[in-house]
N, C-alpha and C positions, 0 to 999 in steps of 0.2 A: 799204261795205255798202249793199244796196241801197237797203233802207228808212228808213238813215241819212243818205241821198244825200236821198230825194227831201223827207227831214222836213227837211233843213237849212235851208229857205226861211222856215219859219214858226219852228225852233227859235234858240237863243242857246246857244250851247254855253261854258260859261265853262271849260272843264275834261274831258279824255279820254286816257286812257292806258290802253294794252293791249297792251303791251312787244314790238311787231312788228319792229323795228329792231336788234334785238341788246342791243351791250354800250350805245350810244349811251343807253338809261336813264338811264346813270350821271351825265350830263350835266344833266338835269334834275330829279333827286333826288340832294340831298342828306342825307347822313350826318352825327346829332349826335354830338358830340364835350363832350356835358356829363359823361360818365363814359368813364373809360379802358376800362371793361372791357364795351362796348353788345356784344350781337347780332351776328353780321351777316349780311345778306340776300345771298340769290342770284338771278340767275336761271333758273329753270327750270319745265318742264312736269307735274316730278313723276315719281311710280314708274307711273302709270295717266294717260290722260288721252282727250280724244276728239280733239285734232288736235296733234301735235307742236310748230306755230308756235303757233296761236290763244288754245292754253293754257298757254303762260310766263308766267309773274308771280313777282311780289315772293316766295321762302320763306325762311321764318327757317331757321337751319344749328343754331345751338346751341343745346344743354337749360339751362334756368334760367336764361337773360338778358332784362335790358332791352333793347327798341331801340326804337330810336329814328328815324326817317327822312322826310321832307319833300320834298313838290315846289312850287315860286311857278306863280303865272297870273297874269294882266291883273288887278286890282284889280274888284269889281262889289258893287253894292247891290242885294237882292232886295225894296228896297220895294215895293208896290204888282207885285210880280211871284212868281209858284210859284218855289220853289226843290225843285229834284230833286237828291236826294246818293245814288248808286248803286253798288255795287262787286259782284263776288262774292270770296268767302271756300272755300277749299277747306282743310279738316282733317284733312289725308292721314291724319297721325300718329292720330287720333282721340282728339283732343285731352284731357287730362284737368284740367291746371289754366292756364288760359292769355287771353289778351285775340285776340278778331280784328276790335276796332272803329277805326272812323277817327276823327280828328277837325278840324275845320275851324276855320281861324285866320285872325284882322286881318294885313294887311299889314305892322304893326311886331314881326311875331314874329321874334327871331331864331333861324334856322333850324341854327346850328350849334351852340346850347344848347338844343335842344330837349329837352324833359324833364316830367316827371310835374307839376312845378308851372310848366310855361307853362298861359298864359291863351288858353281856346279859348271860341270860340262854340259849336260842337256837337260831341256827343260821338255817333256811332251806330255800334250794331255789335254783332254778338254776343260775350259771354261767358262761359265755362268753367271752373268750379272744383268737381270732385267732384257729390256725389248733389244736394247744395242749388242751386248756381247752375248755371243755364242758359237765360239768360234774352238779351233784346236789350235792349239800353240806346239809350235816347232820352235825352239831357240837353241843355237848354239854358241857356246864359246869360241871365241878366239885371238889370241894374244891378248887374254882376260878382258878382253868386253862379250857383252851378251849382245848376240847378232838373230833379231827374230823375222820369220818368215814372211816377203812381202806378201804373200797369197793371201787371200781370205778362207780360211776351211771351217766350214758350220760343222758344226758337233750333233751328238745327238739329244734330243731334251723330251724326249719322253720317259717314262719311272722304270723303264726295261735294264737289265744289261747288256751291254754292247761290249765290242771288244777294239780294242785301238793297237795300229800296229804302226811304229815307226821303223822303216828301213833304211841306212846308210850305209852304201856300199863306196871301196875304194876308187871306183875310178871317176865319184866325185857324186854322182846321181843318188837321189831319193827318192823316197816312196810313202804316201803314207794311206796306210787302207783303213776300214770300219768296218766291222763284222768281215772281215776276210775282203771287202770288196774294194779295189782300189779309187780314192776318191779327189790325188794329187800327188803330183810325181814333177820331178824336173832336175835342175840341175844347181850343185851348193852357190856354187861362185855366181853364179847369175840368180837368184831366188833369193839371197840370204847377204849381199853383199858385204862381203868379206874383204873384199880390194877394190882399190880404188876403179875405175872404168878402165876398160880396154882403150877406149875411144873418145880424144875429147878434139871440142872445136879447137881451129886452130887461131893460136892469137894474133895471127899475124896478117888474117884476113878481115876485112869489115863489107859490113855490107854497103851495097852501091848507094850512093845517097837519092840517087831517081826512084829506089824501087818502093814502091809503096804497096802494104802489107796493110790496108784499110779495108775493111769488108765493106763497113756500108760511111758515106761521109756527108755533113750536111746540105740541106738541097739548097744549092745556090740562087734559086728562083720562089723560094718558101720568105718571104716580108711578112716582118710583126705589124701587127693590127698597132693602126695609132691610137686606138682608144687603148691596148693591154695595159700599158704604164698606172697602174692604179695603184697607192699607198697601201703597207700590209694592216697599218692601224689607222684610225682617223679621230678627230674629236668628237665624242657627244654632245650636237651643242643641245641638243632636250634638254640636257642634266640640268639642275638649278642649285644653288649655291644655295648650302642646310640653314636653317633661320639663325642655327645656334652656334655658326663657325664664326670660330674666332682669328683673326688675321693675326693677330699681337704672339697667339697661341700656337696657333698652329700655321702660320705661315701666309702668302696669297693663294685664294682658292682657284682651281684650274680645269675645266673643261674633264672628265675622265677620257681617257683612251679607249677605244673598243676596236673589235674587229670588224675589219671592213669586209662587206658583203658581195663588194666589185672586184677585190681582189683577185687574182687568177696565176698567181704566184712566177719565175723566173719564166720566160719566153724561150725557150730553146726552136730552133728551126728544128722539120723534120728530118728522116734521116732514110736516105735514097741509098741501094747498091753502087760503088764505087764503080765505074767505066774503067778504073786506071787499076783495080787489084789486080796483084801478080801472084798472091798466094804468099805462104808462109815463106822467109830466106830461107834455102837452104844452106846452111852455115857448113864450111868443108872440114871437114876433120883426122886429124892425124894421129897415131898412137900415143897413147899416153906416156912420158916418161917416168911419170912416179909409178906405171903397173910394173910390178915383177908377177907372173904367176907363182903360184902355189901349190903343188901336189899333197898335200897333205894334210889340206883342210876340215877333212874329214876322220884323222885317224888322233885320237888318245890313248896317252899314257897312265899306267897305273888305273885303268878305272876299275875302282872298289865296293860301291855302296850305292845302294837306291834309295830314295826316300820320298816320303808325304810331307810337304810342307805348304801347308794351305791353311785357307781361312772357309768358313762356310756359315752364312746367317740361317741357316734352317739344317741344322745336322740330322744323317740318314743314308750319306752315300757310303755303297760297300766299295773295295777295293779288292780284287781276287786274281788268281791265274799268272802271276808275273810270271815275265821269263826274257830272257836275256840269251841272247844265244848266236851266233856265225851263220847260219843257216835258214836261208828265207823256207823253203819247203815243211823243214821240221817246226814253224813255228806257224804256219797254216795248217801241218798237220794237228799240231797242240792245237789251237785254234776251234776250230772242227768238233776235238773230238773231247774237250771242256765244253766253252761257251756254247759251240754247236751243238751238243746233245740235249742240254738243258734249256736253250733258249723256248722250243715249243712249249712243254711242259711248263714253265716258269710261267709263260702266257696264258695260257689255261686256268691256274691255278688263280692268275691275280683277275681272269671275265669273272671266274665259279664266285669269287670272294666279290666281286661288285655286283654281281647278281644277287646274292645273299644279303648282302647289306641293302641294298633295294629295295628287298621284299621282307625285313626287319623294319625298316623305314616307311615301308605302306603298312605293316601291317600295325606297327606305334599308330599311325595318321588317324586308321579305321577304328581302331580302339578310343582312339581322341575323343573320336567325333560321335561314333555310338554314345560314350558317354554324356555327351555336350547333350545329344540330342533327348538321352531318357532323363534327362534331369533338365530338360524345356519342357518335357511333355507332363513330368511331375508338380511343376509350376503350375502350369494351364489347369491340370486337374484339379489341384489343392484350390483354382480362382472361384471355382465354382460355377462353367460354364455349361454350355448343354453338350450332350455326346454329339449333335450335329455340328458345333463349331468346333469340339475336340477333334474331330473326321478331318475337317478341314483344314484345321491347323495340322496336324498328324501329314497328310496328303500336301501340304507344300514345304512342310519341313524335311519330308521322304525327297 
């Protein structure tokens, strides 16, 4: 690629695959073997696509499995360096409960136990489960807990590929874009709360006990009706005691309970805006002494390995384009000049293919129904009626 060519001079590339080679993949990714019953991936370009080579990648085959799967690189620290983690995701199937995020692991993961509870440095990627999630997950590690992003970032849920890019740069700020386009950015320590607050109230103040923080308080001029007081159940006395009770039996007979129809249930007074609100306390606050910052929130050691480790109840999504790399330009460039070429063409391909299937689908319907209708009209004939009421029948069946 050309713009991959001329950024390679300034870029570091820790990491790039784009399954151009065939089955040879298989050699570099690795398949876990923590459950007998994972997944398993194919590859291919899919049922639509914009270039029949460009666009092969990783797809899952089977509905309702884990899988699981892993490729090694050279060992790299992004101390004091951006780290770029890029792929695209395409959701042929249009996904309804399912994972398409990556995640990135230390050199000591072993890759043929890969599984839900190995230990990863990042977790990015979008996810899909029904009307509630559809969201991108940003998580990261730190001092081995997973800290995930408070923001909300919607993914994309149409059957297209898209391209997802996560940014981490050292002096602590992120980035995360969709098709090149940035759609949430900000900062680790405050986004992803990694330490305790800068900022806490101080315990050593309280609030004034005059100040009243009531919005609205009951209206001191609002009196219960003296009829309200009405019982929630009352006796039946209509009822009448059955010919064939037996007292010895079944005990003395009593009146049934029913609801009462005057009830009007607990009296609460109205509720008027308070004269006397002050507003919310402002409670004063002092530095925290359990904060220490952190500089380095953002930077891992040894990281080694990417991997799929998801679950999907409708398998179909491809997985293509990784890349790993120091350099935010070079992986817009990548970007662009993969997912960007193909995304039009790929579109094209999947109207041409629903148009098709449309006009298969009318022309099954027409076929149906010609049928249906020469073999009404061969009935009528066989009845034995006259050609004036065959016309007729003919003319409202048309």
């Amino acid at each position: 690629l050309l713009g991959a060519a001329l950024g390679s001079a300034r870029a570091t590339v820790y990491f790039q695959e784009q399954f151009l080679d065939g089955g040879n993949w298989q050699k570099r990714w690795m398949n876990s073997e923590s459950k007998a019953d994972l997944g398993k991936f194919k590859l291919t370009a899919g049922k639509f696509y914009g270039d029949p080579v460009q666009d092969k990648g990783l797809q899952t085959s089977e509905n309702s499995k884990f899988y699981a799967i892993s490729s090694r690189f050279k060992p790299f620290s992004n101390k004091g360096k951006t780290l770029v983690i890029q792929y695209t995701v395409k959701h042929e199937q249009k996904i309804d409960c399912g994972g398409g995020y990556v995640k990135i692991f230390s050199s000591n993961l072993d890759q043929k136990n890969l599984s839900g509870d190995s230990h990863y440095y990042i977790m990015f990627g979008p996810d899909i489960c029904g009307s509630e999630t559809k969201k991108v997950h940003v998580i990261l590690n730190y001092k081995n807990k997973p800290h995930p992003i408070k923001k909300l970032i919607r993914c994309k849920v149409d059957g297209y590929t898209h391209l997802y890019t996560l940014i981490i740069r050292p002096d602590q700020t992120y980035e995360v874009k969709i098709d090149n386009k940035m759609v949430e950015s900000g900062n680790l320590e405050d986004d992803l709360e990694f330490l305790p607050p800068r900022k806490i109230n101080d315990p050593a103040v309280r609030k004034p006990t005059d100040w009243d923080d009531r919005i609205q308080i009951d209206d001191p001029n609002d009196i219960k009706p003296e009829d309200w007081d009405e019982p929630e159940y009352v006796m039946d006395t209509s009822a009448e005691k059955p010919e064939d009770w037996d007292d010895t039996v079944n005990g003395e007979w009593h009146y049934p309970v029913v609801k009462n129809p005057l009830y009007r249930g607990e009296w609460k007074p109205r509720q008027i805006d308070n004269p006397n609100y002050r507003g919310v306390w402002p409670h004063p606050q002092i530095d925290n002494p359990n904060y220490s910052p952190d500089f380095s929130i953002y930077s891992y050691e040894n990281i080694s390995v990417i991997g799929l480790d998801i679950w999907q109840v409708r398998a179909g999504t491809i997985f293509d384009n990784f890349l790993i790399t120091d350099d935010e330009v070079y992986a817009e460039d990548f970007g662009d000049e993969t997912w960007g070429e193909t995304k039009g063409p790929e579109k094209e391909m999947n109207v041409k293919q629903t148009e098709e299937e449309q006009e298969r689908e009318r022309a099954t319907e027409e076929k149906y129904f010609e049928q249906r209708f020469k073999k009404r009209l061969e009935r009528k004939n066989v009845s034995g009626k006259d050609r004036a009421v065959r016309n007729t029948v003919e003319k409202e069946e048309l």
